[in-house]
mmCIF file of the C-alpha atoms, coordinates in Angstrom:
data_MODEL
# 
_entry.id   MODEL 
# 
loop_
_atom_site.group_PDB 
_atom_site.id 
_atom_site.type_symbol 
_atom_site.label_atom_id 
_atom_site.label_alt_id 
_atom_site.label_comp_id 
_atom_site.label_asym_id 
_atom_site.label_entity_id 
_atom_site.label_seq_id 
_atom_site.pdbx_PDB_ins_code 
_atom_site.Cartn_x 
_atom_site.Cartn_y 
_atom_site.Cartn_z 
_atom_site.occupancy 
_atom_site.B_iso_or_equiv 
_atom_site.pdbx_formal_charge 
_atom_site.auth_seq_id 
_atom_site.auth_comp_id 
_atom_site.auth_asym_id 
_atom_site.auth_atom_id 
_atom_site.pdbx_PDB_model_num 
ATOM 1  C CA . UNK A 1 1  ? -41.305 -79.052  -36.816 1.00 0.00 ? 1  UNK A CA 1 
ATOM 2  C CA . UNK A 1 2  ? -43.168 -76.293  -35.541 1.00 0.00 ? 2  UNK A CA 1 
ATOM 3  C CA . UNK A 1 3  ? -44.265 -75.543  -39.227 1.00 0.00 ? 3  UNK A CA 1 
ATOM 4  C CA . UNK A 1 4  ? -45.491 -78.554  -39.139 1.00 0.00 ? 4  UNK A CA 1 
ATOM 5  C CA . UNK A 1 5  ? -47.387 -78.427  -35.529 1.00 0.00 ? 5  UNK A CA 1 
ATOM 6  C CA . UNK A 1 6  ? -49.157 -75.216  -36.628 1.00 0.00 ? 6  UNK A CA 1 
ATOM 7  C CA . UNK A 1 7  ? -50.392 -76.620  -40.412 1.00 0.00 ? 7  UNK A CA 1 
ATOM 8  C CA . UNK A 1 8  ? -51.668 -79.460  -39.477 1.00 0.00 ? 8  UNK A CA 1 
ATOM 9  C CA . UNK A 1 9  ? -52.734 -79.552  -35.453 1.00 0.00 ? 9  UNK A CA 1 
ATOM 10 C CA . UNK A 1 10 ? -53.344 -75.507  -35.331 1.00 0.00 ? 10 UNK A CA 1 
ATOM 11 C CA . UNK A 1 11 ? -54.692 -74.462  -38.611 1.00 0.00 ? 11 UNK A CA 1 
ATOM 12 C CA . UNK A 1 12 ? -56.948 -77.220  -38.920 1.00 0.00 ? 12 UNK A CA 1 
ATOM 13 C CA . UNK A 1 13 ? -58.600 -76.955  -35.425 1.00 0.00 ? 13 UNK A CA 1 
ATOM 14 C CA . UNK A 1 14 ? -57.327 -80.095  -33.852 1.00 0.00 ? 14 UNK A CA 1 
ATOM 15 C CA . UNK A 1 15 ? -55.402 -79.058  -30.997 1.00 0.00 ? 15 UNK A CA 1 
ATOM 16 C CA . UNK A 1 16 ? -58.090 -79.983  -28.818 1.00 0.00 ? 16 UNK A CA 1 
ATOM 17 C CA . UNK A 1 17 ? -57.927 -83.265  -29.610 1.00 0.00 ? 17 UNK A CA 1 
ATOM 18 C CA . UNK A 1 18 ? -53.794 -83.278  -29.788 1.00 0.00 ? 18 UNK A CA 1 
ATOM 19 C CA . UNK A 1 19 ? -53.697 -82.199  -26.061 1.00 0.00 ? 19 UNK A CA 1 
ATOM 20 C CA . UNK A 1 20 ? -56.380 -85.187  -25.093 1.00 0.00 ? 20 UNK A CA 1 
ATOM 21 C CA . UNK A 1 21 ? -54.399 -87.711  -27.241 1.00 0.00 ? 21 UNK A CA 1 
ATOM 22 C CA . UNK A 1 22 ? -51.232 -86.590  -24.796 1.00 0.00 ? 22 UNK A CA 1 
ATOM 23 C CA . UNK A 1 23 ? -53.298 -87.158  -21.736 1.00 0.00 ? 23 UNK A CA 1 
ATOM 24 C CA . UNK A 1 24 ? -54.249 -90.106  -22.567 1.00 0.00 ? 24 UNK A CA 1 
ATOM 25 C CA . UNK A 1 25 ? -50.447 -91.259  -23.405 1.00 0.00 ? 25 UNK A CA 1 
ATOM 26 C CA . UNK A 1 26 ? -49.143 -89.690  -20.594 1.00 0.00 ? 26 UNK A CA 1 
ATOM 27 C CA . UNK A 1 27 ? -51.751 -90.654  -18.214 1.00 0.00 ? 27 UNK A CA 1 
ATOM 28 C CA . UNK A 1 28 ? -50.964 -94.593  -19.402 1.00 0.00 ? 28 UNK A CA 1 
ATOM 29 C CA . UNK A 1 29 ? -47.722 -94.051  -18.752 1.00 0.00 ? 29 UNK A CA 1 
ATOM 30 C CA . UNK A 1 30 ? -47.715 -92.759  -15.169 1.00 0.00 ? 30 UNK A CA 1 
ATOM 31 C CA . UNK A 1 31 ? -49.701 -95.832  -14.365 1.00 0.00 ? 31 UNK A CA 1 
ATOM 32 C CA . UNK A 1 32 ? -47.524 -98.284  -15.531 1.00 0.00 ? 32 UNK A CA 1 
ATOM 33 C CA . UNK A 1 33 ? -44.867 -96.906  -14.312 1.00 0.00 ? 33 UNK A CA 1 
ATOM 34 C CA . UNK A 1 34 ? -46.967 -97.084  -10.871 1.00 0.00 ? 34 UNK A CA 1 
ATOM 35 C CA . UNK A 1 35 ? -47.705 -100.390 -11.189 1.00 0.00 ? 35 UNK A CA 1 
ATOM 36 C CA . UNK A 1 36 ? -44.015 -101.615 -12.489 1.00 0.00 ? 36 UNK A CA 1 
ATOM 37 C CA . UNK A 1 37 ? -43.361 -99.845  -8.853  1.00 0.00 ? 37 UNK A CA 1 
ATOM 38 C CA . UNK A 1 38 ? -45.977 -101.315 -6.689  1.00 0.00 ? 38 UNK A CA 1 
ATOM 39 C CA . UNK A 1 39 ? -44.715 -104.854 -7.865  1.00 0.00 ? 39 UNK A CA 1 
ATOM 40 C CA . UNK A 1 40 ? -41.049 -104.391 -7.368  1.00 0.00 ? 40 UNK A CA 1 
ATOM 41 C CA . UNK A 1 41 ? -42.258 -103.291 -4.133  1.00 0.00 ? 41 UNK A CA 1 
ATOM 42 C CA . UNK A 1 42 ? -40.237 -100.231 -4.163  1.00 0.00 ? 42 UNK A CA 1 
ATOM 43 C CA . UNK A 1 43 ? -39.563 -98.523  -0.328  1.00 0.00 ? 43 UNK A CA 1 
ATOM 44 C CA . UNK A 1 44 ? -40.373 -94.862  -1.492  1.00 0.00 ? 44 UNK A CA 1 
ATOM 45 C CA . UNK A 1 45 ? -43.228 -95.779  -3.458  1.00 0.00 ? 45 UNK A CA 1 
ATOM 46 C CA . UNK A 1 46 ? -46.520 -95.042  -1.851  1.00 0.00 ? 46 UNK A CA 1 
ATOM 47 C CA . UNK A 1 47 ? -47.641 -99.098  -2.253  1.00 0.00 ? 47 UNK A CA 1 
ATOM 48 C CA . UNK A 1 48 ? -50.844 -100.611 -3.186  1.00 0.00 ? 48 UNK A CA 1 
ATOM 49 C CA . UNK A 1 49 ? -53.858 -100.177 -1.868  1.00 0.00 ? 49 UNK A CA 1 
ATOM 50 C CA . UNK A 1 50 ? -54.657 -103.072 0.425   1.00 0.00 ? 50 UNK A CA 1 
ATOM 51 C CA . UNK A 1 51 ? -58.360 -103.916 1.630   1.00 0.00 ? 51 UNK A CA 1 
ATOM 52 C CA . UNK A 1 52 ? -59.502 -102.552 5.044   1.00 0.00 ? 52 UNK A CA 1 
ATOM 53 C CA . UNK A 1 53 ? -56.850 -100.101 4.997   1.00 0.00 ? 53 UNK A CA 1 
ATOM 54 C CA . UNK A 1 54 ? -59.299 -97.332  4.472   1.00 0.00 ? 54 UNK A CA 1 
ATOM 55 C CA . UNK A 1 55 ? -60.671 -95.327  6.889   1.00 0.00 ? 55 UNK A CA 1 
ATOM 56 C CA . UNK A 1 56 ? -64.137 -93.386  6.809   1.00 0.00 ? 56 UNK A CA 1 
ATOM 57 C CA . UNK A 1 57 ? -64.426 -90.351  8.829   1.00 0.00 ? 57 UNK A CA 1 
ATOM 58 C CA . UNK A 1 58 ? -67.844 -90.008  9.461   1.00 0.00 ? 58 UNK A CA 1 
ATOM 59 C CA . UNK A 1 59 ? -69.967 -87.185  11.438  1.00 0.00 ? 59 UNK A CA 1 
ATOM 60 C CA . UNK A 1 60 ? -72.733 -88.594  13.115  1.00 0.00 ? 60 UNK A CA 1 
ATOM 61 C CA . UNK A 1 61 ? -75.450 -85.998  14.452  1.00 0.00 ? 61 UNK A CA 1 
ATOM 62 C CA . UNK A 1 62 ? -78.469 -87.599  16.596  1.00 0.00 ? 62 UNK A CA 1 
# 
């Protein structure tokens, strides 16, 4: 297998593009497992964002 790995991803310059193909995969699969969460409303889950809930700290200098 790692034969393999370095012929064709290594040797052939595509590694870059190997690592972004895993982000993306991996990246897809944290958020559905997020969502999956959010909507079995899961207690230690950090929950949804709901509207209003955000709060803007804001200097003001006059």
């Amino acid at each position: 297998m790692a034969r393999w790995f370095d012929h064709t991803i290594v040797e052939t310059g595509r590694l870059p593009l190997f690592f972004l193909l895993n982000a993306f995969v991996l990246t897809f699969l944290f958020i559905r497992f997020s969502v999956r969460r959010i909507r079995a409303e899961v207690s230690w889950w950090p929950g949804n964002v709901t509207p209003g809930a955000c709060t803007f700290i804001t200097s003001s200098s006059a």
